[in-house]
C-alpha positions in Angstrom: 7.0 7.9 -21.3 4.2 8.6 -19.2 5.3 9.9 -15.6 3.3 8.7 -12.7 2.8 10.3 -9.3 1.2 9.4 -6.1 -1.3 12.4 -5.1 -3.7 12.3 -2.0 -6.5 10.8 -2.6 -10.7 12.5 -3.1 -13.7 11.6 -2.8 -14.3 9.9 -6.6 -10.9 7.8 -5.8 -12.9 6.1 -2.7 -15.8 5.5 -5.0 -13.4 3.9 -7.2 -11.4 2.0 -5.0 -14.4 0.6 -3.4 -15.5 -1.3 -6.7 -12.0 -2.7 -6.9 -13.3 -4.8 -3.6 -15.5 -7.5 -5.1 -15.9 -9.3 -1.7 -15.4 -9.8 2.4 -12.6 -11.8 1.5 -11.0 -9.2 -0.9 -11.6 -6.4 1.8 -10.4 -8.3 4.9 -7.0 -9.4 2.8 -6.3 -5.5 1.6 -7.5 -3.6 4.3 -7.9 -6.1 7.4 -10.4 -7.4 10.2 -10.3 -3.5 11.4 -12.6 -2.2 7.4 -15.9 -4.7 7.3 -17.7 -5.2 4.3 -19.9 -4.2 2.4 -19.0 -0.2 3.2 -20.1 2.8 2.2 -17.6 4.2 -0.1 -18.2 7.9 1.3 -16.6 6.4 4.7 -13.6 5.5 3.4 -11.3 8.4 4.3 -12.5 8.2 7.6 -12.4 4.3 7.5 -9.0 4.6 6.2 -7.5 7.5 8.3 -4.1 6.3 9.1 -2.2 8.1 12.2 1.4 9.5 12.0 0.9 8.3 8.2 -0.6 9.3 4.5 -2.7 8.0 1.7 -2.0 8.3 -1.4 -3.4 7.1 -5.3 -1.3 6.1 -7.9 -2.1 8.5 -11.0 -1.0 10.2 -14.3 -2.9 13.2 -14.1 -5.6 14.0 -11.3 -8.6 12.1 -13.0 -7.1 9.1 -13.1 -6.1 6.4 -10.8 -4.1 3.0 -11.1 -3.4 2.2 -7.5 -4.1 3.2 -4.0 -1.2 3.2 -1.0 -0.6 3.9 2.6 1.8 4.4 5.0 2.3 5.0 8.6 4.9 5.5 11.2 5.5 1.8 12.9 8.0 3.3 15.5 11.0 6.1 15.0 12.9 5.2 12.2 10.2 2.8 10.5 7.4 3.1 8.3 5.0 0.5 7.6 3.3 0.1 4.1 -0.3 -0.9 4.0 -3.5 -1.2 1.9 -1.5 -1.5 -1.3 -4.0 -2.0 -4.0 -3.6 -1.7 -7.9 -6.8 -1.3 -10.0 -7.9 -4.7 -11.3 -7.3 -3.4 -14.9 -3.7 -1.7 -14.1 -2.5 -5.1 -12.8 -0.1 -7.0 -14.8 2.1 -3.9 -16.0 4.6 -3.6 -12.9 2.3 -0.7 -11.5 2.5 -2.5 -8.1 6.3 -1.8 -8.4 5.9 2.0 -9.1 3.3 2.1 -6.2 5.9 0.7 -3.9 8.7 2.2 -4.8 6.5 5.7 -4.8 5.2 5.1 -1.0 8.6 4.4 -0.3 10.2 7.3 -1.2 7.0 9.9 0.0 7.3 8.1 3.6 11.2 8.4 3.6 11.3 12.0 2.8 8.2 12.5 5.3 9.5 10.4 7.9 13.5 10.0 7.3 12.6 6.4 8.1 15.5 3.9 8.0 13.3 0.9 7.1 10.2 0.0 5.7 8.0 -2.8 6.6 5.2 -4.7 5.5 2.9 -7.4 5.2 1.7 -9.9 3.0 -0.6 -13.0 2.9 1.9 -16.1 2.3 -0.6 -17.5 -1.2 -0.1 -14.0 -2.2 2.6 -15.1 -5.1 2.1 -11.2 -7.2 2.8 -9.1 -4.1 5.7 -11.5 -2.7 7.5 -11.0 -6.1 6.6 -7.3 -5.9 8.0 -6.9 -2.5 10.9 -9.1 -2.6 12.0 -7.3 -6.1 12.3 -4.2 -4.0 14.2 -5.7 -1.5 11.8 -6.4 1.3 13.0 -9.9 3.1 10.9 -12.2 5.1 10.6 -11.4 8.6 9.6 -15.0 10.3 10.1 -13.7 14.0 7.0 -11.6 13.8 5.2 -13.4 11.1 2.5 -16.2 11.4 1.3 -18.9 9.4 -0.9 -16.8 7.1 0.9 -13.7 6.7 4.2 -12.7 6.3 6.6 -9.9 7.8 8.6 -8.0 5.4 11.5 -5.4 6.0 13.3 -3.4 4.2 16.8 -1.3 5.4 16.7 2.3 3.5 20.6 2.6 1.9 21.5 6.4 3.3 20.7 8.7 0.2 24.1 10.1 1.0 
């Protein structure tokens, strides 16, 4: 069984992420109204830079990559997932899962976060499985008609 790992991404993982963003739609649904498209893939990890947070790339080895990840610190206590992409080829094989669960875990042991939240767009059907398989719930209270809240409550690893 092959044993993934989240790693911090370089600069050939921006050059591929980029081409995994065929549009301004895809971009502005991954990344949000704050990344506009086209970009220059060599201004992504500045583009990028989350605060009190990490990026990381779903890989095998360190020349691969199936997926790209963030988190960052919402408030004490919570972390907030973001930028979740899986390469278009990876998708399909429960890689979205692994990323997930992956980010999870880094941000807990960074962080010793208590929940986790997220976002997702409400046609999104693929992510909302994703999420909701992990446990995330809908969070209506600070969601709107196009995207969705989602939160999660860490168990204590004790």
């Amino acid at each position: 069984m092959t044993v993934l790992m989240l790693r911090p991404p370089v600069a050939a993982d921006y050059t591929a992420i980029a081409a995994w963003i065929p549009d301004a739609l895809a971009c502005a649904r991954w990344a949000g109204p704050q990344l506009e498209y086209p970009f220059d893939a060599g201004e992504l990890p500045q583009l990028l830079q989350v605060k009190r947070g990490a990026s990381y790339v779903l890989c095998k080895s360190q020349a691969d990559r199936f997926g790209f990840g963030q988190y960052r610190l919402r408030q004490p206590g919570v972390v907030h997932l973001c930028r979740i992409i899986v390469a278009p080829e990876a998708r399909g094989n429960g890689l979205g899962k692994v990323l997930c669960r992956l980010l999870i875990d880094e941000a807990r042991s960074a962080t010793a976060a208590q929940a986790v939240t997220l976002r997702v767009y409400r046609d999104n059907a693929a992510a909302y499985a994703i999420y909701s398989g992990l446990g995330f719930v809908p969070v209506e209270a600070e969601s709107d008609a196009e995207v969705l809240m989602m939160k999660m409550t860490l168990k204590s690893p004790f």
